[in-house]
Chimera marker file (.cmm) of the C-alpha trace (Angstrom):
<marker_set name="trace">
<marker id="1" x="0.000" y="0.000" z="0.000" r="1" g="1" b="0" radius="0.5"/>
<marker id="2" x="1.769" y="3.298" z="-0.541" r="1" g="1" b="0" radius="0.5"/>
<marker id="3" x="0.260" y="7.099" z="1.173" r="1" g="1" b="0" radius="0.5"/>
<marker id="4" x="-2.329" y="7.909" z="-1.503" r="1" g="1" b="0" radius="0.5"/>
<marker id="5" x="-4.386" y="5.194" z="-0.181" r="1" g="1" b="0" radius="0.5"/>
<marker id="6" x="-3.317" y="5.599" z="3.859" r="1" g="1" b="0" radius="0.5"/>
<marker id="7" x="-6.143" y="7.039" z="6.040" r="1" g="1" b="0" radius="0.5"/>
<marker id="8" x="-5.706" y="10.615" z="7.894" r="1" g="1" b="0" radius="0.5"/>
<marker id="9" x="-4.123" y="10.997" z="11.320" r="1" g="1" b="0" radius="0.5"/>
<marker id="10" x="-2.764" y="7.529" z="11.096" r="1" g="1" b="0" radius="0.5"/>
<marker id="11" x="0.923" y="6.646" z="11.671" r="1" g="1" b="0" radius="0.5"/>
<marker id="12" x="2.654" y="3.982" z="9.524" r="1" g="1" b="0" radius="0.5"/>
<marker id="13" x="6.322" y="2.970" z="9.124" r="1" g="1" b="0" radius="0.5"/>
<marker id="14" x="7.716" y="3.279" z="6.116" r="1" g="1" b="0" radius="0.5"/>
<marker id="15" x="8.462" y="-0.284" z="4.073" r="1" g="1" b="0" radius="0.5"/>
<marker id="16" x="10.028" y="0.950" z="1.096" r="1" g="1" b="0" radius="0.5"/>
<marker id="17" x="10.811" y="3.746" z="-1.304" r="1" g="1" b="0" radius="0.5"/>
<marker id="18" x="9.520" y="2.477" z="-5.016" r="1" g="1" b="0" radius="0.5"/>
<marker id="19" x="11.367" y="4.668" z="-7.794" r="1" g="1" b="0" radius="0.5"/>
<marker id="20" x="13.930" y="4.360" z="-10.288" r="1" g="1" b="0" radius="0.5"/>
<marker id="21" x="14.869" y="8.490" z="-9.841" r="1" g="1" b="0" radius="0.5"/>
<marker id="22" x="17.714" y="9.111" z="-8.142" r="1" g="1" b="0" radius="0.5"/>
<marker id="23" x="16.746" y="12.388" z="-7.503" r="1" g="1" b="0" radius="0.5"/>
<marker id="24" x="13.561" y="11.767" z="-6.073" r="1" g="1" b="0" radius="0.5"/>
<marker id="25" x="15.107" y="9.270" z="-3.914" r="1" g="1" b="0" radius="0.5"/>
<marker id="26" x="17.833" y="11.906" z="-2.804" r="1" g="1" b="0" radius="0.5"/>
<marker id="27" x="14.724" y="14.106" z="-1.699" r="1" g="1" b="0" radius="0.5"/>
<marker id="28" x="12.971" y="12.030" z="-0.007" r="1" g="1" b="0" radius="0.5"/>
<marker id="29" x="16.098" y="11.138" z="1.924" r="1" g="1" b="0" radius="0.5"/>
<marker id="30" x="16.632" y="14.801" z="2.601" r="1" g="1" b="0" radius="0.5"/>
<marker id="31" x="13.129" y="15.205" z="4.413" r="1" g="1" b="0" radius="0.5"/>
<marker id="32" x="13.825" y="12.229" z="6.448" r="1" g="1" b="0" radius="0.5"/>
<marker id="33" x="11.518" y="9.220" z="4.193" r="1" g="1" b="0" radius="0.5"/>
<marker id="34" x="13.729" y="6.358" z="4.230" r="1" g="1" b="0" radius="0.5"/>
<marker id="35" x="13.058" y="2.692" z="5.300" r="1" g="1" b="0" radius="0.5"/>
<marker id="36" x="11.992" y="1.905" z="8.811" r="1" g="1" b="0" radius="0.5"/>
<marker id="37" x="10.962" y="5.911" z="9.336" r="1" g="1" b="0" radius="0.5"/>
<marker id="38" x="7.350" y="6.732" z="10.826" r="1" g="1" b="0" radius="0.5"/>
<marker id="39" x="5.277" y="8.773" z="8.743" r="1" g="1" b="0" radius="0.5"/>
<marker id="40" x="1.481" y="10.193" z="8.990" r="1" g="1" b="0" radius="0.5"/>
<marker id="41" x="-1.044" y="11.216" z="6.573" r="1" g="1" b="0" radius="0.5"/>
<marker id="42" x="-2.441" y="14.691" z="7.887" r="1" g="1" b="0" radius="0.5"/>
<marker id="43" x="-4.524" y="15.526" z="4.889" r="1" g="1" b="0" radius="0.5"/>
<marker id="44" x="-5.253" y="14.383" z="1.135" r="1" g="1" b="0" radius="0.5"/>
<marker id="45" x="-5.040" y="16.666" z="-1.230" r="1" g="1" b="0" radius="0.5"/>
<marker id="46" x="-6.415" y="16.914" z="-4.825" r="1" g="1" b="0" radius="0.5"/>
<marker id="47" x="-2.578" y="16.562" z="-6.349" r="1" g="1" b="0" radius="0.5"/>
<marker id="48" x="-1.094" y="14.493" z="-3.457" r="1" g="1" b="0" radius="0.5"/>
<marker id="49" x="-1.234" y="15.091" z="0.555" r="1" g="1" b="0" radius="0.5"/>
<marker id="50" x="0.279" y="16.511" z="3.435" r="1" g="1" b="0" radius="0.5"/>
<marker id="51" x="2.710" y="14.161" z="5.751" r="1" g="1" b="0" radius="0.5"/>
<marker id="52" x="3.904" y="14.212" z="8.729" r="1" g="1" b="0" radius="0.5"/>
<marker id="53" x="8.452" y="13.117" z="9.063" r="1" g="1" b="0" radius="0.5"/>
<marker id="54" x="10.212" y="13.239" z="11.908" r="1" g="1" b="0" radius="0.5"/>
<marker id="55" x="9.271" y="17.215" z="13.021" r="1" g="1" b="0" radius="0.5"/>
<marker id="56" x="8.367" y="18.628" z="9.605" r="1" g="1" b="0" radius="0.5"/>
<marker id="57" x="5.017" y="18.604" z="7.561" r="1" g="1" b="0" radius="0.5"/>
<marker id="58" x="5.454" y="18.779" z="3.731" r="1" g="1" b="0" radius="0.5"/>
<marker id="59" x="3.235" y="18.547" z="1.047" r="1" g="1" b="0" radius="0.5"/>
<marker id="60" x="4.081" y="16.034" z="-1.448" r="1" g="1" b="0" radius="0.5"/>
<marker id="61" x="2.685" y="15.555" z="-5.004" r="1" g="1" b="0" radius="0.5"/>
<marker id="62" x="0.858" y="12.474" z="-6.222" r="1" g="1" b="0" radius="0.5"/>
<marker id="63" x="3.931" y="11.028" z="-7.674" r="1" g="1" b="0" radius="0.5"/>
<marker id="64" x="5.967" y="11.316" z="-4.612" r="1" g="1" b="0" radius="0.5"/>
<marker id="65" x="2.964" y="9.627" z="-2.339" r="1" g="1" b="0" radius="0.5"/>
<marker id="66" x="3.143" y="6.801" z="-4.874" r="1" g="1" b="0" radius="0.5"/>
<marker id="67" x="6.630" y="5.839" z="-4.226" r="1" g="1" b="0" radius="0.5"/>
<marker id="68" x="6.594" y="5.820" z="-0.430" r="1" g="1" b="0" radius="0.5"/>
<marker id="69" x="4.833" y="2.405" z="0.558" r="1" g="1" b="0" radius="0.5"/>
<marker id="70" x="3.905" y="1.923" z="3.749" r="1" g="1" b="0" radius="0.5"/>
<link id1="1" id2="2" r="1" g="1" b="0" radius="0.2"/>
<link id1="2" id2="3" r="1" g="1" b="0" radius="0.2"/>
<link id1="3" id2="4" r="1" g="1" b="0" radius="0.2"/>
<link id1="4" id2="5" r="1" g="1" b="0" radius="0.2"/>
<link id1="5" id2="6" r="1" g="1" b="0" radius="0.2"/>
<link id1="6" id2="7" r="1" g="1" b="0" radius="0.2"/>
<link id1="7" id2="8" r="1" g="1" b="0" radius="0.2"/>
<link id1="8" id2="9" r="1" g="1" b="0" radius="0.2"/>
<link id1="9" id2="10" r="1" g="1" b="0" radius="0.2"/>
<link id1="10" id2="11" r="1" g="1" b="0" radius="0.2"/>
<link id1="11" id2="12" r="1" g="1" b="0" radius="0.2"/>
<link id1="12" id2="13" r="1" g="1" b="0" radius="0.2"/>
<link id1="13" id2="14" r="1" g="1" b="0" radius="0.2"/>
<link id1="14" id2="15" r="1" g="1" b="0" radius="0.2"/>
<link id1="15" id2="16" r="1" g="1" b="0" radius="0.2"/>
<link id1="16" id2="17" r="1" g="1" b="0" radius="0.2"/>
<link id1="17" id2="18" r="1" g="1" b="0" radius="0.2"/>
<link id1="18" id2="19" r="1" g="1" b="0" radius="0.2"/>
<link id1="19" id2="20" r="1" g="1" b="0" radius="0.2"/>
<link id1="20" id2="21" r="1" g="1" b="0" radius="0.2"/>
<link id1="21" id2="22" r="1" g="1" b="0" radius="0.2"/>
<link id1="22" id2="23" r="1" g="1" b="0" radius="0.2"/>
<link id1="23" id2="24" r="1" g="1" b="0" radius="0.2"/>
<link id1="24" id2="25" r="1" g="1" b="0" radius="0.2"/>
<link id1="25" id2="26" r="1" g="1" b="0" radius="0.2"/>
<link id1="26" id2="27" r="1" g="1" b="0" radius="0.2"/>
<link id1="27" id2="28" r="1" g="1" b="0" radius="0.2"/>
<link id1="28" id2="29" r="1" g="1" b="0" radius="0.2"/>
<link id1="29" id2="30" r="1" g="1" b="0" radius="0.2"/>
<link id1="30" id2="31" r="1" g="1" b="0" radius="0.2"/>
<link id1="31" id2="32" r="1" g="1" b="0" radius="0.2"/>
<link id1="32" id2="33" r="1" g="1" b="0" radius="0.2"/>
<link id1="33" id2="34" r="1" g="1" b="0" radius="0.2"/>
<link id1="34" id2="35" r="1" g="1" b="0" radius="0.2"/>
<link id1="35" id2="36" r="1" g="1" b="0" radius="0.2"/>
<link id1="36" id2="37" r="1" g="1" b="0" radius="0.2"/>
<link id1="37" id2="38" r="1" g="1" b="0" radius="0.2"/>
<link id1="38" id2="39" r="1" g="1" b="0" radius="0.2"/>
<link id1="39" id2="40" r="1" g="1" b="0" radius="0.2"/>
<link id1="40" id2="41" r="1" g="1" b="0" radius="0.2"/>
<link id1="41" id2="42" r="1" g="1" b="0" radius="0.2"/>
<link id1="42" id2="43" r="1" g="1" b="0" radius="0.2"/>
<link id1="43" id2="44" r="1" g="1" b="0" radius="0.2"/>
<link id1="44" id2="45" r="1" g="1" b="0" radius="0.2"/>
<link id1="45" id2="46" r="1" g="1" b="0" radius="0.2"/>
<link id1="46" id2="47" r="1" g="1" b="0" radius="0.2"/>
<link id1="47" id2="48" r="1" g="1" b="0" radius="0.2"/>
<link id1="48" id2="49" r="1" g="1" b="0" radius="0.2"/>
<link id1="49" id2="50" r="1" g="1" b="0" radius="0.2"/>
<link id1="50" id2="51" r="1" g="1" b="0" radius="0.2"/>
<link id1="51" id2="52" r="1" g="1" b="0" radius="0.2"/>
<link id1="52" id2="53" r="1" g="1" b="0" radius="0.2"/>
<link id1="53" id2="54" r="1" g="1" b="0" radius="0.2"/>
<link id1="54" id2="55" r="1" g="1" b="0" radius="0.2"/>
<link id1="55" id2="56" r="1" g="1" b="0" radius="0.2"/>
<link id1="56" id2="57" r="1" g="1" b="0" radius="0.2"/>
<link id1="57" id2="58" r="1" g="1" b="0" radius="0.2"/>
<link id1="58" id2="59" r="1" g="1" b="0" radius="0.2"/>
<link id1="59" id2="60" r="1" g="1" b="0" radius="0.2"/>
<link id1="60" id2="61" r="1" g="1" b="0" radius="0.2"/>
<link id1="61" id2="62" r="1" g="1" b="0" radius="0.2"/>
<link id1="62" id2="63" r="1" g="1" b="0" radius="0.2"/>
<link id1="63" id2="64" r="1" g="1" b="0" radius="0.2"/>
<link id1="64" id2="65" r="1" g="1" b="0" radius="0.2"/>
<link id1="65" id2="66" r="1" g="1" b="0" radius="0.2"/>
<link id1="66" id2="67" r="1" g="1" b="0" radius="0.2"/>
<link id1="67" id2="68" r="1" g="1" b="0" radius="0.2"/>
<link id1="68" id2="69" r="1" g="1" b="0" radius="0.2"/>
<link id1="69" id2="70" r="1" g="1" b="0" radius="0.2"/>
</marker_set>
């Protein structure tokens, strides 16, 4: 299952990062969205959603929700 289909105010642990960018990878590794990491949905959004890492909220597009699964 990856975020676009988590529900709101729940915390999961991320499995895996699915994505052949290295770039995207090297972001999400920058906010803190590796393996092993908690994460939580606060909202869903019409392109993607808001998440909770570590102490930081971001928004993230659809795309980026897609390759965290959780």
């Amino acid at each position: 299952m990856n975020l676009t289909a988590a529900e709101p105010g729940k915390e999961y642990i991320i499995k895996d990062i699915s994505t052949d960018d290295e770039e995207m990878n090297a972001f999400l590794f920058s906010l803190g969205c590796y393996s092993g990491e908690p994460i939580t949905v606060i909202s869903h959004l019409k392109g993607g959603c808001i998440v909770s890492i570590k102490d930081g909220r971001y928004n993230i597009d659809r795309q980026l929700a897609e390759a965290i699964l959780i």
